[in-house]
KETOR-643416 format. One record per residue: chain; x, y, z of N, C-alpha, C in turn; residue number from 1. Coordinates in pm, whole numbers, padded with zeros to 5 digits, always signed. Layout:
<atoms>
<atom kette="A" n_c1="X" n_c2="Y" n_c3="Z" ca_c1="X" ca_c2="Y" ca_c3="Z" c_c1="X" c_c2="Y" c_c3="Z" nr="NUM"/>
...
</atoms>
This chain:
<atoms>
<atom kette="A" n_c1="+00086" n_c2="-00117" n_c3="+00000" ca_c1="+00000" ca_c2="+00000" ca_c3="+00000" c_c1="+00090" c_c2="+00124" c_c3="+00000" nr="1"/>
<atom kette="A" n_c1="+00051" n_c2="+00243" n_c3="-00093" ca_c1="+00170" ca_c2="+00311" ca_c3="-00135" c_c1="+00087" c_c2="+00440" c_c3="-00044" nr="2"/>
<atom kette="A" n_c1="+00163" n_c2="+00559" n_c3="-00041" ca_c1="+00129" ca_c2="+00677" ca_c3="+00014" c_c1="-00045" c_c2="+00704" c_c3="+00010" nr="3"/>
<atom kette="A" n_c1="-00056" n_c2="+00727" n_c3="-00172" ca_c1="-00181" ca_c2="+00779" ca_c3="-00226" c_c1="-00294" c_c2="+00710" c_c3="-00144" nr="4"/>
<atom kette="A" n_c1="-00256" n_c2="+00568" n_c3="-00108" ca_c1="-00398" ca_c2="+00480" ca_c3="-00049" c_c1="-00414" c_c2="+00517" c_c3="+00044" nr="5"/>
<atom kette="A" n_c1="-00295" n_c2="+00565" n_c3="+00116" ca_c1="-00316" ca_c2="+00534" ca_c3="+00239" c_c1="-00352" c_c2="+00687" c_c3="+00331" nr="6"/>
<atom kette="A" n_c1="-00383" n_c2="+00778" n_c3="+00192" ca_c1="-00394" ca_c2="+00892" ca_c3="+00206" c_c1="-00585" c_c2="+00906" c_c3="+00210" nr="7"/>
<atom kette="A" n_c1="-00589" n_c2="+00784" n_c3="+00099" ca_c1="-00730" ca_c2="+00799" ca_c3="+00055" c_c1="-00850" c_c2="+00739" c_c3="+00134" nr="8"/>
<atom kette="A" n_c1="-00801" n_c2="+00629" n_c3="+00247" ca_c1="-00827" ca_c2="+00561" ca_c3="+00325" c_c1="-00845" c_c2="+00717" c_c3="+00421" nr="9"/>
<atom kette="A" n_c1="-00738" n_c2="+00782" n_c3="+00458" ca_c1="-00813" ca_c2="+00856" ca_c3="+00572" c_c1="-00849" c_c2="+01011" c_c3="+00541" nr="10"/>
<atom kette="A" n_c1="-00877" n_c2="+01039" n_c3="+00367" ca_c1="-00933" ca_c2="+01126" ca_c3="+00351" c_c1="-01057" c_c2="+01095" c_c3="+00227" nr="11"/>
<atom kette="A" n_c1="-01139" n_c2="+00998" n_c3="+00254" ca_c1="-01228" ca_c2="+00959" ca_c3="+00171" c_c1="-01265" c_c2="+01037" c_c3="+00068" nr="12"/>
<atom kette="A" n_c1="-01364" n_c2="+01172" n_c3="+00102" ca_c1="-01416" ca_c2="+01274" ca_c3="+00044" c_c1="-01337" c_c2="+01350" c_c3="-00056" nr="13"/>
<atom kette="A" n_c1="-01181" n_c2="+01363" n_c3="-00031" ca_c1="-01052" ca_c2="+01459" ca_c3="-00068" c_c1="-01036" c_c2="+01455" c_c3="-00220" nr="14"/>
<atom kette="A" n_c1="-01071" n_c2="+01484" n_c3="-00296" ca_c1="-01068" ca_c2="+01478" ca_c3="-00424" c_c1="-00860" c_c2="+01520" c_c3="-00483" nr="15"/>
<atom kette="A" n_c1="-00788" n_c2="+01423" n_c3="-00550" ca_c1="-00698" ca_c2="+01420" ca_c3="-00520" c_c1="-00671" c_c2="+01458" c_c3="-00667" nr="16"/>
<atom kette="A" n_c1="-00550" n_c2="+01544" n_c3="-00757" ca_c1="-00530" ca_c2="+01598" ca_c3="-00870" c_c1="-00376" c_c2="+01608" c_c3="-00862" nr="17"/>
<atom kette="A" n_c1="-00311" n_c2="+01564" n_c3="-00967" ca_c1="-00162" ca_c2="+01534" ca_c3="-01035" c_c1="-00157" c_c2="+01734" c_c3="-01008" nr="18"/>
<atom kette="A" n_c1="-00031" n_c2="+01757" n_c3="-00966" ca_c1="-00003" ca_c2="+01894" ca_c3="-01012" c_c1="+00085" c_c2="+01866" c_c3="-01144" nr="19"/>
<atom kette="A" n_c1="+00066" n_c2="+02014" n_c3="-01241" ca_c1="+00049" ca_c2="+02038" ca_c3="-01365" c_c1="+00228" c_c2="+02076" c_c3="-01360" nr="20"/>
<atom kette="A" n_c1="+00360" n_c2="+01997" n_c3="-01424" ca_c1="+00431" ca_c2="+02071" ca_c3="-01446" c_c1="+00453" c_c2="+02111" c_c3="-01549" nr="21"/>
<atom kette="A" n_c1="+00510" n_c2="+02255" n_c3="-01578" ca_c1="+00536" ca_c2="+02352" ca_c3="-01664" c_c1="+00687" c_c2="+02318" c_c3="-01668" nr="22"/>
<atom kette="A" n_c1="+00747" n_c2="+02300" n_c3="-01778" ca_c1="+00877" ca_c2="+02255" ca_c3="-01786" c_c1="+00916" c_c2="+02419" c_c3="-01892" nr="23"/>
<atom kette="A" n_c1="+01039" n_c2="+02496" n_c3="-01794" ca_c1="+01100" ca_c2="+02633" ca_c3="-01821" c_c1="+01171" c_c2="+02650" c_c3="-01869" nr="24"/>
<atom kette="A" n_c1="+01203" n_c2="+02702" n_c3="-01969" ca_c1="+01364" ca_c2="+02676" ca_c3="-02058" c_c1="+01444" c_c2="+02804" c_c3="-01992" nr="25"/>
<atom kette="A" n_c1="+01565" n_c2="+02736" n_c3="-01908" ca_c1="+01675" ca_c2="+02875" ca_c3="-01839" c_c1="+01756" c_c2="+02929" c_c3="-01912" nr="26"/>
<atom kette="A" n_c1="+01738" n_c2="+02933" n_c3="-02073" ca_c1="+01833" ca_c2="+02958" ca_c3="-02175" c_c1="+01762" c_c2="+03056" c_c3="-02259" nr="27"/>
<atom kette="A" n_c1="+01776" n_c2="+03183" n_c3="-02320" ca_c1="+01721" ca_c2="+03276" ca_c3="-02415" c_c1="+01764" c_c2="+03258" c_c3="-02520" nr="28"/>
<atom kette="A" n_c1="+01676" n_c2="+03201" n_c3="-02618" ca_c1="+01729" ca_c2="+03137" ca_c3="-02673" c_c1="+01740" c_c2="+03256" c_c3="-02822" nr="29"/>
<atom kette="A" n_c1="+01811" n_c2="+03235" n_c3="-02933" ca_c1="+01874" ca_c2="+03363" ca_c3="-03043" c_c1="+01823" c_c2="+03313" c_c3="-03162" nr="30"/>
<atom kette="A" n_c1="+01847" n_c2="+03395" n_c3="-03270" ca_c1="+01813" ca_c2="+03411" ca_c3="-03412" c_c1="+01952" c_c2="+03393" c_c3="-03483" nr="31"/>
<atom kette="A" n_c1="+02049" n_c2="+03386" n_c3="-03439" ca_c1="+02178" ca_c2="+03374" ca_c3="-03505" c_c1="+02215" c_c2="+03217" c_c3="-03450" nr="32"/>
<atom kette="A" n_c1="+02276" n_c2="+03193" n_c3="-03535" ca_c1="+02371" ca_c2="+03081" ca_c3="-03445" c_c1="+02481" c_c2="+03065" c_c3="-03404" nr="33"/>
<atom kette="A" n_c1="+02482" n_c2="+02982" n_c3="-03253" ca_c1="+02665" ca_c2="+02995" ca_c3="-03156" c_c1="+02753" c_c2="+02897" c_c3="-03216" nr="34"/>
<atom kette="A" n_c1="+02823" n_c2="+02993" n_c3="-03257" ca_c1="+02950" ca_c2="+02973" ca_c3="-03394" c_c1="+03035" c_c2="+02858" c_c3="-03257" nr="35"/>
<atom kette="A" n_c1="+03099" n_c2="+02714" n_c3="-03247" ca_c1="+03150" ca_c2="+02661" ca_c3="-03191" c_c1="+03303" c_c2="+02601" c_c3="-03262" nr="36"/>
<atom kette="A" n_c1="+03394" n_c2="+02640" n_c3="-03211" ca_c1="+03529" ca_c2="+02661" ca_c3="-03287" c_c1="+03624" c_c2="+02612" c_c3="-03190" nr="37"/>
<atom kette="A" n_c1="+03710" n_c2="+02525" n_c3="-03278" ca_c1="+03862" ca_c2="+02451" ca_c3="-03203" c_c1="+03975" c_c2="+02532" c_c3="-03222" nr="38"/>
<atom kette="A" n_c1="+04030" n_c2="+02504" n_c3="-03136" ca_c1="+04115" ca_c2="+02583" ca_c3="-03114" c_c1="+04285" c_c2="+02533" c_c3="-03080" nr="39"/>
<atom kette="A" n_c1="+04388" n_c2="+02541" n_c3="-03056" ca_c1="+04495" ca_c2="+02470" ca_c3="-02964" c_c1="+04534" c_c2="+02602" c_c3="-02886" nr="40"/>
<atom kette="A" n_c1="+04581" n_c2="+02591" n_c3="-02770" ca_c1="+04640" ca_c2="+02662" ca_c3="-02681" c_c1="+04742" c_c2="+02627" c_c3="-02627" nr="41"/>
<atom kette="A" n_c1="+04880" n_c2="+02662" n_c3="-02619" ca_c1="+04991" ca_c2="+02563" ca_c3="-02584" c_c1="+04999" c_c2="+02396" c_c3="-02595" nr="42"/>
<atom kette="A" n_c1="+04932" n_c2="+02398" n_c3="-02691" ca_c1="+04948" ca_c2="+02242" ca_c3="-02733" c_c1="+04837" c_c2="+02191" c_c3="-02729" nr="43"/>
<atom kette="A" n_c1="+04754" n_c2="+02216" n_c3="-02632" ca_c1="+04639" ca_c2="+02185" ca_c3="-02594" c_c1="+04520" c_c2="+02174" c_c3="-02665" nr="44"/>
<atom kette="A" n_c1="+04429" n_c2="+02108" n_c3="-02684" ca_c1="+04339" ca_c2="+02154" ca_c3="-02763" c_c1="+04173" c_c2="+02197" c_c3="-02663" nr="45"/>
<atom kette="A" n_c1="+04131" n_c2="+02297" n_c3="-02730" ca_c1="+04005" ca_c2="+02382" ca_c3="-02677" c_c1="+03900" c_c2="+02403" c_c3="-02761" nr="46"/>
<atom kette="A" n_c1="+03786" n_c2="+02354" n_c3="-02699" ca_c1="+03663" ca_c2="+02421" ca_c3="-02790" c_c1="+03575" c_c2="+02560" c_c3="-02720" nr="47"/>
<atom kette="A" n_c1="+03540" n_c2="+02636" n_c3="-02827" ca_c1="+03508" ca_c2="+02746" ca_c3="-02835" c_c1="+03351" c_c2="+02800" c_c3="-02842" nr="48"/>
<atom kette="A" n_c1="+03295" n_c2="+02822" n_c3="-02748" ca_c1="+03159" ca_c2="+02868" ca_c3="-02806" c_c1="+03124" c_c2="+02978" c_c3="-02783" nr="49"/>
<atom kette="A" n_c1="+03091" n_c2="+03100" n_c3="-02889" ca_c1="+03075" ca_c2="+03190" ca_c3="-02897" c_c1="+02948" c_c2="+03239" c_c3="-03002" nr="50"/>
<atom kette="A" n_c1="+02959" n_c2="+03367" n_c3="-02947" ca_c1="+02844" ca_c2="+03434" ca_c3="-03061" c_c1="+02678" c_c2="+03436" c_c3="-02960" nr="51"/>
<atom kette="A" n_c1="+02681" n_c2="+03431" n_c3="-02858" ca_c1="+02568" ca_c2="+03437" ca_c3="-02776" c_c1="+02581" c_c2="+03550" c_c3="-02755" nr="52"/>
<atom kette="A" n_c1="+02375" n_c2="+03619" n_c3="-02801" ca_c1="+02336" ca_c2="+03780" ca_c3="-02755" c_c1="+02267" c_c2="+03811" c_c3="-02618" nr="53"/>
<atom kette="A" n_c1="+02223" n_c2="+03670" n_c3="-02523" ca_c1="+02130" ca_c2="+03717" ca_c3="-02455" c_c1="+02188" c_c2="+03752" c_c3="-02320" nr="54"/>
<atom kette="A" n_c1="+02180" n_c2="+03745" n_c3="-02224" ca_c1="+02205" ca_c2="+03785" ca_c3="-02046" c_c1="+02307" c_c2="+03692" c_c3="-02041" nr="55"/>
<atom kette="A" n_c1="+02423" n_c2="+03770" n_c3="-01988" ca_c1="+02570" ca_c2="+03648" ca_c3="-01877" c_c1="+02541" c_c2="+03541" c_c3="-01807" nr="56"/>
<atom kette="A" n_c1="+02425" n_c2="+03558" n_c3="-01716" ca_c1="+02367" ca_c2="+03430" ca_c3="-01629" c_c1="+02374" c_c2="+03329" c_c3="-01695" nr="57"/>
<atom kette="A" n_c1="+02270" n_c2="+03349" n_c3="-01776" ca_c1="+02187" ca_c2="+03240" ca_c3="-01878" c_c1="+02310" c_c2="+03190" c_c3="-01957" nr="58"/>
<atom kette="A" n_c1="+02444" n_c2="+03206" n_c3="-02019" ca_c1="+02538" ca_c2="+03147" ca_c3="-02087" c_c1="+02620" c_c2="+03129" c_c3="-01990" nr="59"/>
<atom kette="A" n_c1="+02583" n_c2="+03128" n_c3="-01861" ca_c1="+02707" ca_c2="+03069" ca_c3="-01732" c_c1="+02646" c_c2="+02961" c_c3="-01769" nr="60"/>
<atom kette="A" n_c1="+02490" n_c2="+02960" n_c3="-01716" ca_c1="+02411" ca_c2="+02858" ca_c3="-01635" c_c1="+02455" c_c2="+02777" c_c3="-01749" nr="61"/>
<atom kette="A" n_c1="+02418" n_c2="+02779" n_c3="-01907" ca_c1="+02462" ca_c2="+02697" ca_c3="-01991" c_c1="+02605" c_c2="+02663" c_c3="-02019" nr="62"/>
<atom kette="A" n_c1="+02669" n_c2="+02740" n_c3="-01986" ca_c1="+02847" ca_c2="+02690" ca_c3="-01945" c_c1="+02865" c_c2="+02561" c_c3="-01849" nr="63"/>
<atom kette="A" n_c1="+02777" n_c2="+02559" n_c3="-01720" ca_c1="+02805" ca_c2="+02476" ca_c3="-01658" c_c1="+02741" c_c2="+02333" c_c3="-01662" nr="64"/>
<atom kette="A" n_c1="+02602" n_c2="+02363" n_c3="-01750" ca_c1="+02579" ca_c2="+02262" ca_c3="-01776" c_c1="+02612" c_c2="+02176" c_c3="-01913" nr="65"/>
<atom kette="A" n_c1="+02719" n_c2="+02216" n_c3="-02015" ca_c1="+02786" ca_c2="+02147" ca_c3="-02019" c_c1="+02899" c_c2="+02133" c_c3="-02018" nr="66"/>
<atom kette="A" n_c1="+02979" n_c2="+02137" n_c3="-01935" ca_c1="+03087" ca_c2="+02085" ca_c3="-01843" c_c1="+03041" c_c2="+01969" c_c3="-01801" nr="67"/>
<atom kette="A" n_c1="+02941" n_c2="+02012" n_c3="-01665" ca_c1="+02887" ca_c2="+01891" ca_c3="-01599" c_c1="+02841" c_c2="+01733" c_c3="-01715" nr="68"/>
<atom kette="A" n_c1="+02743" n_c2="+01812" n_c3="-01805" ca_c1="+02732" ca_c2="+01655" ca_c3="-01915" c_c1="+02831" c_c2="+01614" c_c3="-01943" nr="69"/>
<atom kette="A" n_c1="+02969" n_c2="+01676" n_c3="-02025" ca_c1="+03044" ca_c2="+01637" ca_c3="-02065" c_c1="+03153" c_c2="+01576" c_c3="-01970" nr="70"/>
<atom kette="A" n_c1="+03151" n_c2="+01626" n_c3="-01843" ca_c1="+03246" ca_c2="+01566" ca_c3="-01716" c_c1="+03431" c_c2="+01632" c_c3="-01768" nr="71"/>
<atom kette="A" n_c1="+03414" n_c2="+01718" n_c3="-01829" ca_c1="+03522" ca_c2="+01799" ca_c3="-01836" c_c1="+03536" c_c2="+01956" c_c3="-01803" nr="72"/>
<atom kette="A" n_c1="+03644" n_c2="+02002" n_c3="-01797" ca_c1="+03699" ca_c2="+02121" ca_c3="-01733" c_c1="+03662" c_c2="+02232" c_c3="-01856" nr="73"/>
<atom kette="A" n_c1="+03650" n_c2="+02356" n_c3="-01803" ca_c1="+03643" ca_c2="+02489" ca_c3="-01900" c_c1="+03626" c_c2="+02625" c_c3="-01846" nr="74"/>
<atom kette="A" n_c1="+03574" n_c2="+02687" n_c3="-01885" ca_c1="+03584" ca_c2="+02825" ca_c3="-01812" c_c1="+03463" c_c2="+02918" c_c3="-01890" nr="75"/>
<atom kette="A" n_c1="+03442" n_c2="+03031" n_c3="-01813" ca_c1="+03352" ca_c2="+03125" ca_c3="-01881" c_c1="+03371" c_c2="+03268" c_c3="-01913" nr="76"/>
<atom kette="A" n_c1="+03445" n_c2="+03319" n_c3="-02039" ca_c1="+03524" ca_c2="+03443" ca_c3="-02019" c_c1="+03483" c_c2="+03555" c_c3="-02125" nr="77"/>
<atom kette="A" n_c1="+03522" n_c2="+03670" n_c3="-02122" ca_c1="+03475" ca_c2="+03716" ca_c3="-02220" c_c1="+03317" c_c2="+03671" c_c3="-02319" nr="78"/>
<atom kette="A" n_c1="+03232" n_c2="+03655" n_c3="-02275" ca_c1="+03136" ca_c2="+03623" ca_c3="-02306" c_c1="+03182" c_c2="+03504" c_c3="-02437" nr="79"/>
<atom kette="A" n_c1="+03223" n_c2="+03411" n_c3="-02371" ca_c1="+03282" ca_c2="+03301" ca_c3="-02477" c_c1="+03280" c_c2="+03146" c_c3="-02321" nr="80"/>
<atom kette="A" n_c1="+03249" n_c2="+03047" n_c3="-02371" ca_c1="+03262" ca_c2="+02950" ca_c3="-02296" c_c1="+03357" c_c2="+02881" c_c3="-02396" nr="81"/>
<atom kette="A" n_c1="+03484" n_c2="+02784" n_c3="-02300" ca_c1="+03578" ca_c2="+02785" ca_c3="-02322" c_c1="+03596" c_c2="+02642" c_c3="-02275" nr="82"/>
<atom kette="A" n_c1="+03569" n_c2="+02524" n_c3="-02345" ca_c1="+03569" ca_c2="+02341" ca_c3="-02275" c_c1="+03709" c_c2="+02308" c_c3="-02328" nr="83"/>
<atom kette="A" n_c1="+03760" n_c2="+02229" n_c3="-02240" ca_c1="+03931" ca_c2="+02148" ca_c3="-02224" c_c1="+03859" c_c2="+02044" c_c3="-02352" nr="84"/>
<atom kette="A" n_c1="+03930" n_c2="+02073" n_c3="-02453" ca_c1="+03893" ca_c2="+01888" ca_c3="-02507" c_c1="+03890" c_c2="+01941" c_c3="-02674" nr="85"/>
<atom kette="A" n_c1="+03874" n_c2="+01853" n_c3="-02748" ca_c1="+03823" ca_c2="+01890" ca_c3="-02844" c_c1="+03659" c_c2="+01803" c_c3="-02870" nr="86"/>
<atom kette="A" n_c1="+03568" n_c2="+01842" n_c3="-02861" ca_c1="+03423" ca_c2="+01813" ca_c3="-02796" c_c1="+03319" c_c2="+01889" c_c3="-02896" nr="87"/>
<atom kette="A" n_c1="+03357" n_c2="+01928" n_c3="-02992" ca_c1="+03285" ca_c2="+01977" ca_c3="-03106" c_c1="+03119" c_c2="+01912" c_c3="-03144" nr="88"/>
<atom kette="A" n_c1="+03181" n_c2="+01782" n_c3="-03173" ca_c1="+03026" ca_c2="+01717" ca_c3="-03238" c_c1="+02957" c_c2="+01699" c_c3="-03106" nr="89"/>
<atom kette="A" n_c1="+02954" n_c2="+01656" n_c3="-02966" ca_c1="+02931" ca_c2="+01649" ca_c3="-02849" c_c1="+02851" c_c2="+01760" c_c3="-02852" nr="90"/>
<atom kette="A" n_c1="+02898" n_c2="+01880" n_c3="-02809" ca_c1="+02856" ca_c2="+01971" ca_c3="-02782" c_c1="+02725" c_c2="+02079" c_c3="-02850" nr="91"/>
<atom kette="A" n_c1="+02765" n_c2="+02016" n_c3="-03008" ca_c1="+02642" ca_c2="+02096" ca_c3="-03118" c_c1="+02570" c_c2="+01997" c_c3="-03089" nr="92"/>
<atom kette="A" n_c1="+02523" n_c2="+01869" n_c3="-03026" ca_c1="+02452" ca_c2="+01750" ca_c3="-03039" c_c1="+02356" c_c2="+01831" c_c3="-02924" nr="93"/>
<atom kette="A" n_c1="+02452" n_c2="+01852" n_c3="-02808" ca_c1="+02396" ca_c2="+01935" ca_c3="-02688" c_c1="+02307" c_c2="+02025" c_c3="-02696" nr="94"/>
<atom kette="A" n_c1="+02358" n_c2="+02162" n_c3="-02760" ca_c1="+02311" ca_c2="+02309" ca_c3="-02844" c_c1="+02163" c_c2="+02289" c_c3="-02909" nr="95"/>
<atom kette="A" n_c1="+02173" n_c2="+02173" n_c3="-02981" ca_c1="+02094" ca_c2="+02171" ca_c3="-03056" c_c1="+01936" c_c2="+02101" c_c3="-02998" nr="96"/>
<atom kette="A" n_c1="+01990" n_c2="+02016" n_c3="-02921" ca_c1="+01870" ca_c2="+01983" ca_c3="-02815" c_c1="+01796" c_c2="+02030" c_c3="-02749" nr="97"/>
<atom kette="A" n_c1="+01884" n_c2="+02159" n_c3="-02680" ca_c1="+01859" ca_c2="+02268" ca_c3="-02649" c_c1="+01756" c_c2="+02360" c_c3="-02685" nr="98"/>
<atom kette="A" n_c1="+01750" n_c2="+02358" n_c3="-02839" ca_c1="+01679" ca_c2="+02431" ca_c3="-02926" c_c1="+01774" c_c2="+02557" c_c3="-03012" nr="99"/>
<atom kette="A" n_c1="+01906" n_c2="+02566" n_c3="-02979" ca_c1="+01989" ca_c2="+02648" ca_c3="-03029" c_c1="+02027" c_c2="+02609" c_c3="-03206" nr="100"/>
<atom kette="A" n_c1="+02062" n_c2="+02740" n_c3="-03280" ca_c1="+02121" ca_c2="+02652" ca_c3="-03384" c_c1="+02295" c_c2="+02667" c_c3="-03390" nr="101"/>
<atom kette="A" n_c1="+02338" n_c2="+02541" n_c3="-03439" ca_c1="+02488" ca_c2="+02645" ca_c3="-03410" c_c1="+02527" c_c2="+02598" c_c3="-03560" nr="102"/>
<atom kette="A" n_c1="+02680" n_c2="+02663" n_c3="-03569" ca_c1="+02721" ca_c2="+02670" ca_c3="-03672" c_c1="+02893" c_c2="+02622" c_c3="-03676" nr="103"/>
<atom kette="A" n_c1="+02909" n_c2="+02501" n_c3="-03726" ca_c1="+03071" ca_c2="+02472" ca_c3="-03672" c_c1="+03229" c_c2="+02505" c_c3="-03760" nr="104"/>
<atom kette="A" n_c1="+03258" n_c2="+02597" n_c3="-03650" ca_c1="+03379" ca_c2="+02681" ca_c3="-03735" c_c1="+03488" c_c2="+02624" c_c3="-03756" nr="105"/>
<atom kette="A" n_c1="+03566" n_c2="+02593" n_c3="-03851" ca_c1="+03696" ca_c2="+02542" ca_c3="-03857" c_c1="+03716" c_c2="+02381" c_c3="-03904" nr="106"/>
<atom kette="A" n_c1="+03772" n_c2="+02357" n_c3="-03973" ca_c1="+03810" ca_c2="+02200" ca_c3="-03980" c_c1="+03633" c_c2="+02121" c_c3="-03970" nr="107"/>
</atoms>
């Protein structure tokens, strides 16, 4: 006997209703697309995503979430997010799920 019964057992009369979720997109989303570009940096290689018009928050909040998917290191600078790796197709796979369009620069 799970919660709901045992709810219904001692509120007979209680008329009981699913709440409604509204699923929010934390991203503003653009009319251009975020140009995503490789890069090397002392040897290193870096991907690049740039070309976002809307609020700093909103391209942190999306900075960190993907890092976190991808489980790699990066940074957020100059209004450019900046991933350790070369993570290109990964990342437009991401963007694009999103609802973003992007556009992939280089190679």
């Amino acid at each position: 006997m799970d919660l709901q019964d045992q709810l219904k057992n001692l509120f007979p009369d209680h008329q009981f209703s699913e709440p409604v979720q509204e699923e929010k997109s934390n991203v503003w989303l653009q009319d251009e697309p975020l140009l995503c570009k490789y890069e090397k940096r002392k040897g290193k290689p870096i991907t690049i995503i740039d070309g976002y018009n809307g609020a700093t928050e909103d391209f942190k909040i999306l900075a960190k979430e993907i890092k976190t998917t991808l489980s790699v290191g990066g940074s957020f600078k100059n209004d450019t997010i900046i991933i350790q790796g070369d993570y290109r197709d990964k990342i437009m796979k991401i963007l694009k799920e999103k609802g973003f369009s992007v556009k992939r620069v280089g190679g």
